[in-house]
Every structure is written in structure tokens, then in C-alpha cells.
VOLUMFI-907706 format. One record per atom (N, C-alpha, C, O): residue number from 1; residue in three letters; atom name; x, y, z. Coordinates in steps of 0.1 Angstrom, whole numbers, plus 5000, padded with zeros to 4 digits. Layout:
<atoms>
[NUM; Ala; CA; [X; Y; Z]]
...
</atoms>
This chain:
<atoms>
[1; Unk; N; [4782; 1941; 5741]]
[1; Unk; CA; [4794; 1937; 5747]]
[1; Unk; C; [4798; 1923; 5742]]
[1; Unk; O; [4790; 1914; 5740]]
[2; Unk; N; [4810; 1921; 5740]]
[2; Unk; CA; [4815; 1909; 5737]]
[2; Unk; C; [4816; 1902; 5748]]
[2; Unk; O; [4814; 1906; 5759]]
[3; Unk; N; [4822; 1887; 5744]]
[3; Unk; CA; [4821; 1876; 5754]]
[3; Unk; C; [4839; 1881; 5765]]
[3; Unk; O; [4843; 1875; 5775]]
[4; Unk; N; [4846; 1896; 5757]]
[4; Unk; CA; [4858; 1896; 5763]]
[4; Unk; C; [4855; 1910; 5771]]
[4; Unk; O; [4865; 1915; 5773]]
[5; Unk; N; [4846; 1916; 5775]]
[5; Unk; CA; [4836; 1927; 5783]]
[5; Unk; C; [4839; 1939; 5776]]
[5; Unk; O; [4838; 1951; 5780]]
[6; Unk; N; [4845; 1935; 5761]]
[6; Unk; CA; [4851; 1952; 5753]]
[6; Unk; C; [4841; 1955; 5748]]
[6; Unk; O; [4838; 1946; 5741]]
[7; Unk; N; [4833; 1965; 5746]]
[7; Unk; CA; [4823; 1968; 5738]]
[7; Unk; C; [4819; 1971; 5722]]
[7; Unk; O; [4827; 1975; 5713]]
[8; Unk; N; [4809; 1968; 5720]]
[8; Unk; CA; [4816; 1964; 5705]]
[8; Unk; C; [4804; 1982; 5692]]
[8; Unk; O; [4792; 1984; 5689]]
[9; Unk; N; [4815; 1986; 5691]]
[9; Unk; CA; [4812; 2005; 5686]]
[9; Unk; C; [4802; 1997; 5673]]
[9; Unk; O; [4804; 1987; 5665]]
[10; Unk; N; [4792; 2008; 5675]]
[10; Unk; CA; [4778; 2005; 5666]]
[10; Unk; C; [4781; 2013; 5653]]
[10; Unk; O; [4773; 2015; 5644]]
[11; Unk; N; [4791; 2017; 5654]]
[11; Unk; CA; [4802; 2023; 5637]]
[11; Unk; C; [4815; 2024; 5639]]
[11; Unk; O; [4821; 2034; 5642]]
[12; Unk; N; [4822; 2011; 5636]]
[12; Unk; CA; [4834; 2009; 5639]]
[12; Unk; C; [4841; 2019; 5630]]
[12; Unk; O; [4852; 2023; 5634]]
[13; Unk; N; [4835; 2024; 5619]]
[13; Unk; CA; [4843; 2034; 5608]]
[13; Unk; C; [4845; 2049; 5620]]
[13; Unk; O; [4855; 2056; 5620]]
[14; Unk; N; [4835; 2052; 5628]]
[14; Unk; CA; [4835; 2065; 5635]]
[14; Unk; C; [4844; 2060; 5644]]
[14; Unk; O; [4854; 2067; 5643]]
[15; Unk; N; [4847; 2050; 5655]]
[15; Unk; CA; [4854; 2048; 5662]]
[15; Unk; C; [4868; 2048; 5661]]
[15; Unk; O; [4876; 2050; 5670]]
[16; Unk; N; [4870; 2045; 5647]]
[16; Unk; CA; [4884; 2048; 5640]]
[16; Unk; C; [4884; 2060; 5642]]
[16; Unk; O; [4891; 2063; 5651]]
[17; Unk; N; [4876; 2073; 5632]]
[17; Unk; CA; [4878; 2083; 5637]]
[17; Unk; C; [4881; 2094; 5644]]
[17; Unk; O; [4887; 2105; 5644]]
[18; Unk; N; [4874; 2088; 5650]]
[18; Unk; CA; [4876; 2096; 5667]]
[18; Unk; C; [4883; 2093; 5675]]
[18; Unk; O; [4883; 2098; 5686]]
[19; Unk; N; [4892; 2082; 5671]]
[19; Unk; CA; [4907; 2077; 5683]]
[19; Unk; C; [4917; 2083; 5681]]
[19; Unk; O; [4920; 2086; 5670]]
[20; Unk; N; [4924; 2087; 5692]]
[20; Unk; CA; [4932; 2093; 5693]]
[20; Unk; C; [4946; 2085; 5688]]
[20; Unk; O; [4954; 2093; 5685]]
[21; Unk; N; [4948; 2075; 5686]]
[21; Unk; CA; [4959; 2069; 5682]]
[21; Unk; C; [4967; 2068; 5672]]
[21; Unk; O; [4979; 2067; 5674]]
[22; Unk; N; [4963; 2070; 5662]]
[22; Unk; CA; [4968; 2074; 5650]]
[22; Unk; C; [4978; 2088; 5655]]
[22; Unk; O; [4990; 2088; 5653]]
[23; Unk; N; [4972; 2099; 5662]]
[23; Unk; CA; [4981; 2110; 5665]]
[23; Unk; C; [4997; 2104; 5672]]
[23; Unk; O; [5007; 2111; 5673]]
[24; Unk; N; [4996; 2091; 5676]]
[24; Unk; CA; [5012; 2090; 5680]]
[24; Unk; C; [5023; 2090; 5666]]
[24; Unk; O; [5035; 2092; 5665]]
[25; Unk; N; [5015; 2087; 5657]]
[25; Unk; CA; [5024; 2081; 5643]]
[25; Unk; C; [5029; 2095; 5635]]
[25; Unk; O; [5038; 2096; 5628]]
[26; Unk; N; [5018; 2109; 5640]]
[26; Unk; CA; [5024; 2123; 5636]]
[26; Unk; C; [5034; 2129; 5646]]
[26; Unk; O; [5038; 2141; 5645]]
[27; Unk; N; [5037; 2121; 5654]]
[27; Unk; CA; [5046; 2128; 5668]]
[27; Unk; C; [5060; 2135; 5656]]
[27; Unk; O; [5063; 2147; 5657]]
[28; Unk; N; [5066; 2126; 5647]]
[28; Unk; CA; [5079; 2128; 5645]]
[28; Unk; C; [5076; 2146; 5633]]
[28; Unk; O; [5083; 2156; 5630]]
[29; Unk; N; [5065; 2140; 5631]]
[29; Unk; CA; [5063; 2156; 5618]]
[29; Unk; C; [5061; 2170; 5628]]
[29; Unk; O; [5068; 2181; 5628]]
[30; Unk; N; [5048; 2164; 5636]]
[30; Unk; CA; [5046; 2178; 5642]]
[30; Unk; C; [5052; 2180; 5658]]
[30; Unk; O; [5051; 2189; 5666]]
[31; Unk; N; [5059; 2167; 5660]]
[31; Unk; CA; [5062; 2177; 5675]]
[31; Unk; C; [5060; 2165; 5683]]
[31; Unk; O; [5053; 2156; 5678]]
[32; Unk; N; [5065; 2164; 5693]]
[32; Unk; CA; [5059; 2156; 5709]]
[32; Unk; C; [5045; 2164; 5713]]
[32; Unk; O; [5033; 2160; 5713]]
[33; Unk; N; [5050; 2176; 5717]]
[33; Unk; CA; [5040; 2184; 5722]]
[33; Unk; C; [5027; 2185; 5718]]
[33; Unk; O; [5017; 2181; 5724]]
[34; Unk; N; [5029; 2193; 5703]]
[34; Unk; CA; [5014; 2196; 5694]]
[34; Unk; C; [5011; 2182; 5695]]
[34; Unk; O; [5000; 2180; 5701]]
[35; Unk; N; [5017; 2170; 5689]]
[35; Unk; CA; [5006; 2159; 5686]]
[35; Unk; C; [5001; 2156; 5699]]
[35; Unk; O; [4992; 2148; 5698]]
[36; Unk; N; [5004; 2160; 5714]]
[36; Unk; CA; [4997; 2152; 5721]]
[36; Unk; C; [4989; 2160; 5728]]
[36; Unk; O; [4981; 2156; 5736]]
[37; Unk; N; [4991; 2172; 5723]]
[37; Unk; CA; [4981; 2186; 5725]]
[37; Unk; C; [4968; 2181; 5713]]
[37; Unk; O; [4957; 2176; 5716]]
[38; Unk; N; [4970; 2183; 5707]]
[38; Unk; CA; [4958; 2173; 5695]]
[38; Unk; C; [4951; 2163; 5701]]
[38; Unk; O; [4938; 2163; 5703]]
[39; Unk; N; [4961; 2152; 5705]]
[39; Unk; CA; [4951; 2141; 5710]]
[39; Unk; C; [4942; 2141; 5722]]
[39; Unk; O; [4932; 2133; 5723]]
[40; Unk; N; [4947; 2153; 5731]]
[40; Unk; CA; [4942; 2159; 5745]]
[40; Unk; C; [4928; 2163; 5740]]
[40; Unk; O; [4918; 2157; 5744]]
[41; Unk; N; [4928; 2173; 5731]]
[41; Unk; CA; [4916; 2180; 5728]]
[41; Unk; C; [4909; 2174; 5722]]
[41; Unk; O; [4898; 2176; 5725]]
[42; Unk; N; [4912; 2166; 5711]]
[42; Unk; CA; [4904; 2152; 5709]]
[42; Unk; C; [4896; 2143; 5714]]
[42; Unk; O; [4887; 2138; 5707]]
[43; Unk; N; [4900; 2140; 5728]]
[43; Unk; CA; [4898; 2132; 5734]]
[43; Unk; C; [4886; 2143; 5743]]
[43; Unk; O; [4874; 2141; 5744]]
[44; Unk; N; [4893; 2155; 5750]]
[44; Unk; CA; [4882; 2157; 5756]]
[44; Unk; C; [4870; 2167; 5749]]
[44; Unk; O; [4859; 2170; 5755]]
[45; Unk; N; [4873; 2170; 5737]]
[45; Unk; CA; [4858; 2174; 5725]]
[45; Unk; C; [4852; 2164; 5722]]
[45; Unk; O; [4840; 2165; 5720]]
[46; Unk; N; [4858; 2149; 5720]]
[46; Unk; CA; [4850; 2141; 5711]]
[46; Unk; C; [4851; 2143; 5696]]
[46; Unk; O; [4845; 2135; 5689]]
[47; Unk; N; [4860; 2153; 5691]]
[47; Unk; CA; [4864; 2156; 5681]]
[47; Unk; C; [4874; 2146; 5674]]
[47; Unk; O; [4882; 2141; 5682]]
[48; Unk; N; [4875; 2144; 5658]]
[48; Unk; CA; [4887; 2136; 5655]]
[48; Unk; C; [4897; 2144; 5659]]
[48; Unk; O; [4896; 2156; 5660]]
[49; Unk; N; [4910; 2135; 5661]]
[49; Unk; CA; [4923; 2145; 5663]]
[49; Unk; C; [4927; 2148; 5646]]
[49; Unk; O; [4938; 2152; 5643]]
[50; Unk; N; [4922; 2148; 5641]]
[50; Unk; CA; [4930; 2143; 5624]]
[50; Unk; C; [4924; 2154; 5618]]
[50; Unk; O; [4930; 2160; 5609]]
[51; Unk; N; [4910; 2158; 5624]]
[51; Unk; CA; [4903; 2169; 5623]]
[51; Unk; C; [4909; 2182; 5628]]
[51; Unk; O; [4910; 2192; 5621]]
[52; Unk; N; [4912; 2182; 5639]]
[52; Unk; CA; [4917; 2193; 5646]]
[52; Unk; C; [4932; 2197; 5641]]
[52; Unk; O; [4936; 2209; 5642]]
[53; Unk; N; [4937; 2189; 5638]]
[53; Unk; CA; [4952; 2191; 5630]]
[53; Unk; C; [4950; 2194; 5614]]
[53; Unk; O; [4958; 2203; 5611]]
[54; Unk; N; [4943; 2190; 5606]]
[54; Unk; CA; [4936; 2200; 5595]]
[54; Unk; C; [4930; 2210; 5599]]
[54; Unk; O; [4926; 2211; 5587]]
[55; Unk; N; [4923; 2221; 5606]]
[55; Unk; CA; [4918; 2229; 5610]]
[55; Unk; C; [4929; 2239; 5605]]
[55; Unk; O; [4930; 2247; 5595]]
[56; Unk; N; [4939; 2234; 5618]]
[56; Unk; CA; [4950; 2243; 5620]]
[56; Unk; C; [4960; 2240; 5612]]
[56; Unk; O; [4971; 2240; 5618]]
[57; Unk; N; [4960; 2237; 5599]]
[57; Unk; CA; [4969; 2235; 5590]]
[57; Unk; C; [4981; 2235; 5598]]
[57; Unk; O; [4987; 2246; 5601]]
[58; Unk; N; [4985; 2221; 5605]]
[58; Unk; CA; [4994; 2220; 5609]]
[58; Unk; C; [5002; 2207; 5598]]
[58; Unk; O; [5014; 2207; 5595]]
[59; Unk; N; [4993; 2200; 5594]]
[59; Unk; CA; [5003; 2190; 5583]]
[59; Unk; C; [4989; 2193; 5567]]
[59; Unk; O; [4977; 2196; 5569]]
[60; Unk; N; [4993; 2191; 5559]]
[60; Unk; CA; [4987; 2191; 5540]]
[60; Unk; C; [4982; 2177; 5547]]
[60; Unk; O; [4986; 2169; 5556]]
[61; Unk; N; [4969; 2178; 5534]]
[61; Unk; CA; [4959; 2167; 5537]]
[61; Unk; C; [4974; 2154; 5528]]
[61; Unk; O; [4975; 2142; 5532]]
[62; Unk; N; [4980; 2158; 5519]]
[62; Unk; CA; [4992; 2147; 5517]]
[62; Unk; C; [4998; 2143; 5524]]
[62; Unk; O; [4999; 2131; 5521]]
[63; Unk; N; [5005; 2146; 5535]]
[63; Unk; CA; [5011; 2145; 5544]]
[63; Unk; C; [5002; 2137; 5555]]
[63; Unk; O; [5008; 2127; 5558]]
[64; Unk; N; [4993; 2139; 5559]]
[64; Unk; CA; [4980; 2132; 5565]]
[64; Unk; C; [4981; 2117; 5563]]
[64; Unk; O; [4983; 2108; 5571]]
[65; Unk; N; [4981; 2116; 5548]]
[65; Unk; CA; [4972; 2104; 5540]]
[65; Unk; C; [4986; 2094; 5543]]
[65; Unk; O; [4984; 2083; 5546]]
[66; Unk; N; [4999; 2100; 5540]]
[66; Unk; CA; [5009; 2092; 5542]]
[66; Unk; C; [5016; 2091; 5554]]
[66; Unk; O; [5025; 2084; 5554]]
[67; Unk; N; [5014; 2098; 5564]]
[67; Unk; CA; [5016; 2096; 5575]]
[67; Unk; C; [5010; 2085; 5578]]
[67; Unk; O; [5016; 2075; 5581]]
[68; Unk; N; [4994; 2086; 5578]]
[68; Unk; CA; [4985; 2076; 5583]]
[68; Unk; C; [4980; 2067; 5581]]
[68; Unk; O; [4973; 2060; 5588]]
[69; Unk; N; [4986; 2063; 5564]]
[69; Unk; CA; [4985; 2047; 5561]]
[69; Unk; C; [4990; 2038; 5561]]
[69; Unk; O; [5003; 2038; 5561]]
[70; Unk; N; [4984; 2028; 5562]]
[70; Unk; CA; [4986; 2014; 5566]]
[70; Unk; C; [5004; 2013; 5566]]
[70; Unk; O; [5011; 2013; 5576]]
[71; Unk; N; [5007; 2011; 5552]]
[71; Unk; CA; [5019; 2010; 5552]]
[71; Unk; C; [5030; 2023; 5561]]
[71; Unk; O; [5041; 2023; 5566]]
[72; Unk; N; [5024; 2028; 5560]]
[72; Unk; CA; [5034; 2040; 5575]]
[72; Unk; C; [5035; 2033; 5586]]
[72; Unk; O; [5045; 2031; 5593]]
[73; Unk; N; [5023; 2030; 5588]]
[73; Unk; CA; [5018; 2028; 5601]]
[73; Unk; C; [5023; 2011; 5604]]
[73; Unk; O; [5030; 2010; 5614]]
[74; Unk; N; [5021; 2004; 5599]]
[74; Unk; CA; [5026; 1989; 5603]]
[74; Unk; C; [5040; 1987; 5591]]
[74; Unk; O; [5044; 1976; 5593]]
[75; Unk; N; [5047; 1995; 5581]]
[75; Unk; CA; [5060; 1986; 5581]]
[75; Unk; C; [5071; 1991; 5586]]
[75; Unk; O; [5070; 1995; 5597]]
[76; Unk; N; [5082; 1991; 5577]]
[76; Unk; CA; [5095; 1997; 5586]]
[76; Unk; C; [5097; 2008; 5583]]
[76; Unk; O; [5096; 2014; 5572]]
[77; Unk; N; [5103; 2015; 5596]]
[77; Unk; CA; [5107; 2027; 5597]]
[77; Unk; C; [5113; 2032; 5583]]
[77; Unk; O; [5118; 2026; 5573]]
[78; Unk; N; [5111; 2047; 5583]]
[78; Unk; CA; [5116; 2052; 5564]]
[78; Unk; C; [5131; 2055; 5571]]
[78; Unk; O; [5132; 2059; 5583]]
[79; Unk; N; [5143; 2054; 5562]]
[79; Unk; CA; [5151; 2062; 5564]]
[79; Unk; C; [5155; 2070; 5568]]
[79; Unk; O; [5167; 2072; 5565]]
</atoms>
């Protein structure tokens, strides 16, 4: 634990993985619904959501990579 009582993940790379957060940034592709149906089952498998949405080829691993990087994710909105 840290000195701020947040715990501090013994593989920060997995804890990326396994957060459901990133699924808000697919809301506009796949839906309100499905992405928060994703994040649900995610959350209560322990499964990535990122995983479960490639399963079910619901977005191309392209669509994934640009949905979910950095620059998607922190600049401005696209057109």
C-alpha cells in the first residue's frame, strides 16, 4: 500500500489489462449497451474486457488498437 491507502498492483501491465476503462472509449463504435455489457462481464470474470470483445468479433483487432490508443484516448475528439 501506498502512503495514499491505494494499493500498489504487483503487475501494473496486468492491471491495465484487466480494467474495465478503456471499454468507455469503445462506447461510440459498439454501442452504450454492448460496451457496458463487456465491461460487466469483465469485471465479474476477471477477464480483459478487450478480450471478450475480440472473442466476439465485435470490433477488428485495427479498430481496437485505434480506438485504444493513447492519442484516441487523451486528444481531441475526431470529427
Amino acid at each position: 500500500m501506498t502512503g495514499t491507502g491505494f494499493p500498489i498492483a504487483a503487475d501494473p501491465g496486468q492491471t491495465i489489462a484487466t480494467c474495465t476503462g478503456p471499454v468507455a472509449a469503445l462506447g461510440p463504435a459498439l454501442g452504450h449497451k454492448t460496451a457496458c455489457a463487456r465491461a460487466l462481464e469483465a469485471h465479474r470474470t476477471g477477464r480483459p474486457a478487450l478480450d471478450l470483445i475480440r472473442e466476439r468479433e465485435l470490433l477488428t483487432e485495427a479498430e481496437l488498437r485505434e480506438l485504444t490508443s493513447p492519442t484516441s484516448l487523451t486528444g481531441p475528439p475526431s470529427p
